[in-house]
KOLDOSE-846527 format. One record per residue: residue number from 0; residue in one letter; x, y, z of N, C-alpha, C in turn. Coordinates in steps of 0.02 Angstrom, whole numbers. Example, Ala and Ser with C-alpha at 12.3 -4.5 7.8 and 13.67 -1.06 7.14 Angstrom:
BEGIN
0_a_660_-284_390_615_-225_390_660_-165_390 $
1_s_642_-112_354_684_-53_357_645_2_394 $
This chain:
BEGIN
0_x_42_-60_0_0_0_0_44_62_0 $
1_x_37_95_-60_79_163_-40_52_208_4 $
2_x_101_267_22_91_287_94_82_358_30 $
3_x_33_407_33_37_460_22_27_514_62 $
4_x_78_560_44_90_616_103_80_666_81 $
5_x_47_709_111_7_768_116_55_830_154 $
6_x_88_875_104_123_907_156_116_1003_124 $
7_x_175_1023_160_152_1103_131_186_1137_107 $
8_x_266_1115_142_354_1132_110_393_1091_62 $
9_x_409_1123_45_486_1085_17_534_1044_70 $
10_x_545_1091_121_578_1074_169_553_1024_211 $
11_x_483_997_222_463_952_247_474_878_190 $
12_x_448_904_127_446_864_88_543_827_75 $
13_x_589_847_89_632_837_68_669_785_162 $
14_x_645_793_195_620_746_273_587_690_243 $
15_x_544_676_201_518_636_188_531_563_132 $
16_x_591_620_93_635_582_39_655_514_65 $
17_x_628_454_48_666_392_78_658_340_15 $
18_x_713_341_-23_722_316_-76_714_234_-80 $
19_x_691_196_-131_659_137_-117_593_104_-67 $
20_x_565_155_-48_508_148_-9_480_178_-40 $
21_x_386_137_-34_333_148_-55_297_210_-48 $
22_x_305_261_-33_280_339_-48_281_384_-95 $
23_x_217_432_-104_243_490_-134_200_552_-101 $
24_x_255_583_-104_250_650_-75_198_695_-122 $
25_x_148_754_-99_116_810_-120_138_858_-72 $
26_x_153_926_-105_154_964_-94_122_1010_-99 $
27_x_76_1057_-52_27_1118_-53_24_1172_-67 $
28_x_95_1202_-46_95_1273_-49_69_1316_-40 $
29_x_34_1306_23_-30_1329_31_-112_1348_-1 $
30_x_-105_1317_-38_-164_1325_-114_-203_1242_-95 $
31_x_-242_1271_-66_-321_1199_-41_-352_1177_-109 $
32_x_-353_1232_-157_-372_1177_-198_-344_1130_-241 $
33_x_-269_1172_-242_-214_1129_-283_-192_1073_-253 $
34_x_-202_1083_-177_-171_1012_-175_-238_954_-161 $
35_x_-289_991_-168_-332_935_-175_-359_906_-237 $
36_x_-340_941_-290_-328_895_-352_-270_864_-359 $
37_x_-226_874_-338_-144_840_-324_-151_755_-305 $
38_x_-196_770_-236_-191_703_-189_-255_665_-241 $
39_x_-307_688_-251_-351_662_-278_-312_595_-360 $
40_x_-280_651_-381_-243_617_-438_-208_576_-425 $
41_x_-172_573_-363_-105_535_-354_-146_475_-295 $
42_x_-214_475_-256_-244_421_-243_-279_386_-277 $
43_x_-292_412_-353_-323_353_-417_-270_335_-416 $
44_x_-219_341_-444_-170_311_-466_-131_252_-426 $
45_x_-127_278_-362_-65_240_-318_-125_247_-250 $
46_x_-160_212_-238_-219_210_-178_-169_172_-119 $
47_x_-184_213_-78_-152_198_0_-153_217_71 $
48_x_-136_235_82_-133_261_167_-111_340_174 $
49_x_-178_379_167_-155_453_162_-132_502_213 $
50_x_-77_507_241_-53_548_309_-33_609_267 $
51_x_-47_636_326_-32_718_337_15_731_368 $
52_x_54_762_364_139_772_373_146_809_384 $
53_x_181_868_417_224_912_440_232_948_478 $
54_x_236_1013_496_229_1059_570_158_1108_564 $
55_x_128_1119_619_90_1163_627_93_1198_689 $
56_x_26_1240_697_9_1267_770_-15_1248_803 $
57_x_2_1273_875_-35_1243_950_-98_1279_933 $
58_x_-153_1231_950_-208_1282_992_-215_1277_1079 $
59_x_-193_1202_1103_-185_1191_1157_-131_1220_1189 $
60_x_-137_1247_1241_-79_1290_1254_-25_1265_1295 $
61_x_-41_1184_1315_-6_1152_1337_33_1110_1294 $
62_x_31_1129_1219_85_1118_1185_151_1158_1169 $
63_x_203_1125_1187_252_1173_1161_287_1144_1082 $
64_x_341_1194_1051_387_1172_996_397_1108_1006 $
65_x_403_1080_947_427_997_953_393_938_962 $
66_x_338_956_982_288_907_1019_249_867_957 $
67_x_230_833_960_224_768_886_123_770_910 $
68_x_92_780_864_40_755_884_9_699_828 $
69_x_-42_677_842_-58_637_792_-149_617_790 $
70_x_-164_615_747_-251_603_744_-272_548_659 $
71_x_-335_534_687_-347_514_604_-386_438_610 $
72_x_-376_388_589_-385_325_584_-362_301_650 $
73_x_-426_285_668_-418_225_736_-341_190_742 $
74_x_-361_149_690_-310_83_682_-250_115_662 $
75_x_-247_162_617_-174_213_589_-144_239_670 $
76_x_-194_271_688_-145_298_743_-121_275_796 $
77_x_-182_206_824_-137_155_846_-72_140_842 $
78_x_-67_113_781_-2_113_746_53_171_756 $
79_x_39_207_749_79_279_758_91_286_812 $
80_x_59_295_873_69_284_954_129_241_953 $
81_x_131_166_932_167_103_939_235_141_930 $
82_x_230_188_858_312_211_844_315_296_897 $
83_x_295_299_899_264_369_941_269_390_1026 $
84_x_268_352_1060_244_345_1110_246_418_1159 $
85_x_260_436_1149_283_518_1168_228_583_1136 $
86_x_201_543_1082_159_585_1073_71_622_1073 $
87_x_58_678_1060_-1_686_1108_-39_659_1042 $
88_x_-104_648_1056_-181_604_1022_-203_670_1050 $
89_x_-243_686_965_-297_732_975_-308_762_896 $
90_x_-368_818_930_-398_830_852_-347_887_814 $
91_x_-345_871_741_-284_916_711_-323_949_671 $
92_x_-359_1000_671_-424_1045_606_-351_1078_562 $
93_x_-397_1089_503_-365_1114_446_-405_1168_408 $
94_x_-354_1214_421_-361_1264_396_-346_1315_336 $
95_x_-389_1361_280_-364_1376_229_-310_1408_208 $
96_x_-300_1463_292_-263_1536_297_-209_1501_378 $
97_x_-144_1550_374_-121_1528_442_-171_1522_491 $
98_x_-152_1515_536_-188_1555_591_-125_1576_635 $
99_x_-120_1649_623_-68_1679_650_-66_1711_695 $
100_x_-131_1714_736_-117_1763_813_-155_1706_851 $
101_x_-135_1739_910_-160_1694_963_-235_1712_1000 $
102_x_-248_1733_967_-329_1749_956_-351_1724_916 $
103_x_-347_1717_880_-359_1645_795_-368_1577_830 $
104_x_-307_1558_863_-286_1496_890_-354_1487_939 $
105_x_-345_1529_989_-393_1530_1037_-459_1527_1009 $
106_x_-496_1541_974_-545_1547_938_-566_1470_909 $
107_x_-524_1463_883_-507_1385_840_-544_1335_908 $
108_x_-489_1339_971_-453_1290_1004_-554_1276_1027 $
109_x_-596_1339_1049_-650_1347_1100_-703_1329_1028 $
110_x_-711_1318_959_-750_1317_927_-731_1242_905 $
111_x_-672_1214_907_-686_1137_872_-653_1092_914 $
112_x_-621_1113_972_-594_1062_1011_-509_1011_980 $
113_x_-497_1063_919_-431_1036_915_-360_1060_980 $
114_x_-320_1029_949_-276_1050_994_-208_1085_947 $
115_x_-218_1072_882_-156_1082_826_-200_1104_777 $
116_x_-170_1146_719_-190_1186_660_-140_1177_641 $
117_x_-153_1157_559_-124_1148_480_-169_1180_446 $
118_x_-125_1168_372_-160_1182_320_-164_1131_265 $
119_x_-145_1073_316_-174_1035_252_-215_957_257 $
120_x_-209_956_317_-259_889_353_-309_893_329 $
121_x_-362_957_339_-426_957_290_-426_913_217 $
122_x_-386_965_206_-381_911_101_-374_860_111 $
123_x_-321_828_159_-309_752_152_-345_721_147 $
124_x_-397_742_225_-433_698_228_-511_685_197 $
125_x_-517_755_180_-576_756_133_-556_726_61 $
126_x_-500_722_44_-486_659_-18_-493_599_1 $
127_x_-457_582_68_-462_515_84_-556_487_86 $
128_x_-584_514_112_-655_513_133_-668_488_68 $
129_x_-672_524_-16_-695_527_-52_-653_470_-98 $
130_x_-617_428_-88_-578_405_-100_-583_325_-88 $
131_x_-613_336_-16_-606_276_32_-560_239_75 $
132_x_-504_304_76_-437_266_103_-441_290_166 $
133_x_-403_254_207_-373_282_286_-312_349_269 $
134_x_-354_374_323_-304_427_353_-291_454_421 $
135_x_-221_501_388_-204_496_469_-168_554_471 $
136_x_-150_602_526_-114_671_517_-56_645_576 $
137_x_31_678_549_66_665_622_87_727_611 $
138_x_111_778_664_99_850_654_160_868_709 $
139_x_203_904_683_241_949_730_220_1001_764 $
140_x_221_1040_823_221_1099_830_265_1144_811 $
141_x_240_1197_796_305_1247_797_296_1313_811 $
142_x_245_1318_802_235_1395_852_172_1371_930 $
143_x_161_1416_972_130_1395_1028_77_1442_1023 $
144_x_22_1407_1057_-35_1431_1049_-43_1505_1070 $
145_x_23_1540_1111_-3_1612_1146_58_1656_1090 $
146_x_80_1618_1038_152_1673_984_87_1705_919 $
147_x_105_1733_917_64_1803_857_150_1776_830 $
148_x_132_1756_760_185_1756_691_201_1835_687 $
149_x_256_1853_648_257_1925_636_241_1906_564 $
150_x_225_1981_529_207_1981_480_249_1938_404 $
151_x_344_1934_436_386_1919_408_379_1833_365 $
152_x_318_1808_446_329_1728_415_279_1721_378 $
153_x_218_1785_379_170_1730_339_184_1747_259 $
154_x_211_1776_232_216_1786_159_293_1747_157 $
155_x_313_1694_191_370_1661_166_388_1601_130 $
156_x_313_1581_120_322_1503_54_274_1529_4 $
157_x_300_1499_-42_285_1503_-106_226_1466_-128 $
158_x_205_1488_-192_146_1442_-216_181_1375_-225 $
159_x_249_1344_-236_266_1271_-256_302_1265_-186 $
160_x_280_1295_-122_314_1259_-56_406_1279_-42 $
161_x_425_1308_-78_490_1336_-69_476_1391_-7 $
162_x_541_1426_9_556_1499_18_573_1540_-21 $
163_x_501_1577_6_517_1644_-20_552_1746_12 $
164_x_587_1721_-21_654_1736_41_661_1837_19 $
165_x_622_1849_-55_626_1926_-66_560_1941_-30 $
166_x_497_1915_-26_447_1950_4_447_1957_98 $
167_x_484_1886_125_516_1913_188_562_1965_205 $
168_x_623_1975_172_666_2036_182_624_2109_166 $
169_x_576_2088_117_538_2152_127_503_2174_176 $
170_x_461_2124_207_414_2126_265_446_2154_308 $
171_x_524_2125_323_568_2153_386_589_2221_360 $
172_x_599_2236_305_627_2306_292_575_2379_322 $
173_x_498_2331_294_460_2386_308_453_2388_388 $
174_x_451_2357_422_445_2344_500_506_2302_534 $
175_x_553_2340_516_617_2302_563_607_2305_641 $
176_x_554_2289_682_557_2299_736_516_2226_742 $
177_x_491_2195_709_479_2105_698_535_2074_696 $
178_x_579_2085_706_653_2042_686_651_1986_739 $
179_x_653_2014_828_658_1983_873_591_1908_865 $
180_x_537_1942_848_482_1884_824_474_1836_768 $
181_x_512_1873_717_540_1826_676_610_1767_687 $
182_x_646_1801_734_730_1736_762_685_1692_793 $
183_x_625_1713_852_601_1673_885_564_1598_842 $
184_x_530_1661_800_478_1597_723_540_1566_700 $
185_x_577_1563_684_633_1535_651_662_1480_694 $
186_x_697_1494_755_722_1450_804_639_1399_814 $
187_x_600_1405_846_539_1361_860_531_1321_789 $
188_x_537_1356_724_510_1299_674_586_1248_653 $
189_x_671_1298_668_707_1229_667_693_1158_710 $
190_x_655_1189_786_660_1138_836_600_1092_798 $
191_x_538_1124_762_505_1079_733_528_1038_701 $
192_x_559_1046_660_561_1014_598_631_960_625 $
193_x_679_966_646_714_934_682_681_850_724 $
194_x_605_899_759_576_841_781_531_776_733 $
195_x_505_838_690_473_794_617_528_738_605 $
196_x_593_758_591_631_712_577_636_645_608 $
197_x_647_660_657_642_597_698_577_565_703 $
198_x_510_601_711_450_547_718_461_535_664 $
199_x_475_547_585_451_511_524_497_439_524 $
200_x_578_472_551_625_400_554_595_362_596 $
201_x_550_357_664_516_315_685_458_265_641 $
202_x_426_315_621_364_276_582_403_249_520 $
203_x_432_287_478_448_213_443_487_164_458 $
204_x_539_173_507_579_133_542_513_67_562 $
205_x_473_90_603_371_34_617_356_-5_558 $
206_x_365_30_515_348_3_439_281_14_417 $
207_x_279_101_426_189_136_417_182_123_334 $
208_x_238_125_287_227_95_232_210_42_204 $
209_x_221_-14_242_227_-81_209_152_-125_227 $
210_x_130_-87_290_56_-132_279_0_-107_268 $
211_x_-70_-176_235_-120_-114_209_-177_-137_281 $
212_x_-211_-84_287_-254_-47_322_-344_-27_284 $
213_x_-380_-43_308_-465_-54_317_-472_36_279 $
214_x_-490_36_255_-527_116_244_-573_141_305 $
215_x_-575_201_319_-613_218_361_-694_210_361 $
């Protein structure tokens, strides 16, 4: 069963690179509908086990940077716990736009009972649904539910998931007094993604690729 992954960077997507194993990566770029013709295409084709991949936000405020969460398929996240064990179970909503202040978050956290925000668990899993496959989200933190982004991070990926590295230097040019909130966004999403690394070497290390799984 291939494992298809649902993600939003380059930089996540390139964490995910594991050559000779059954996956393929989508990338979002933040565009909900692009990547939901993406996954849609790439689950006719190669039908499998659709996870959601990469870092997001706390809404729970008892999450900090680093923290792995995971939701989705009963039996998937079972599984994921097994390679996981450290990490929190709970609901991961998906969202179109960041959610970049902590009034957003808060808002989120008291209207759907998640505990994490992405932007791309929604698509996944509304492909998977339509699809018939299992899914499952494993999710980094990287900012905390009480950090307001500065303006610097949210215009910093691209429509194809890169950095975009002239519309940030501008953001800071016009408001160089975000700098300190931007080292902070920066340091919290290395510690993310650092941690992504390691839960993904867990789960496939489990072998989340190699077996097939009940549709939801």
């Amino acid at each position: 069963m291939t494992l298809i992954i649902a993600c939003g960077l380059k930089r996540e997507a390139r964490i995910f690179d594991r050559p000779g194993r059954d996956l393929s990566v989508v990338i979002g770029g933040g565009n909900a509908e692009a990547l939901d013709r993406s996954l849609d295409a790439r689950a006719e084709t190669f039908p499998g086990l659709v996870l959601s991949c990469g870092i997001a936000g706390a809404l729970a405020p008892s999450l900090q940077p680093g923290d792995v969460v995971i939701d989705g398929n009963v039996i998937v996240v079972e599984r994921l716990e097994k390679a996981l064990p450290h990490a929190h179970r709970g609901g991961i909503v998906g969202n179109d736009a960041i959610a970049a202040t902590a009034t957003e978050k808060r808002i989120l956290h008291e209207r759907t009972g998640a505990i994490a925000v992405d932007m791309e668990s929604h698509v996944a899993a509304r492909v998977a649904v339509r699809k018939g496959l299992p899914f499952a989200a494993l999710r980094v933190i990287s900012d905390g539910a009480d950090d307001d982004l500065p303006p610097a991070a949210l215009v910093g990926m691209r429509p194809d998931g890169g950095m975009a590295l002239g519309p940030v230097l501008a953001s800071l040019a016009r408001n160089p007094r975000q700098l300190p909130a931007l080292i902070r966004t920066g340091r919290q999403a290395d510690q993310a993604f650092r941690s992504l690394t390691q839960a993904f070497d867990a789960i496939i290390g489990a072998g989340i690729d190699r077996f097939g799984l009940p549709a939801r």
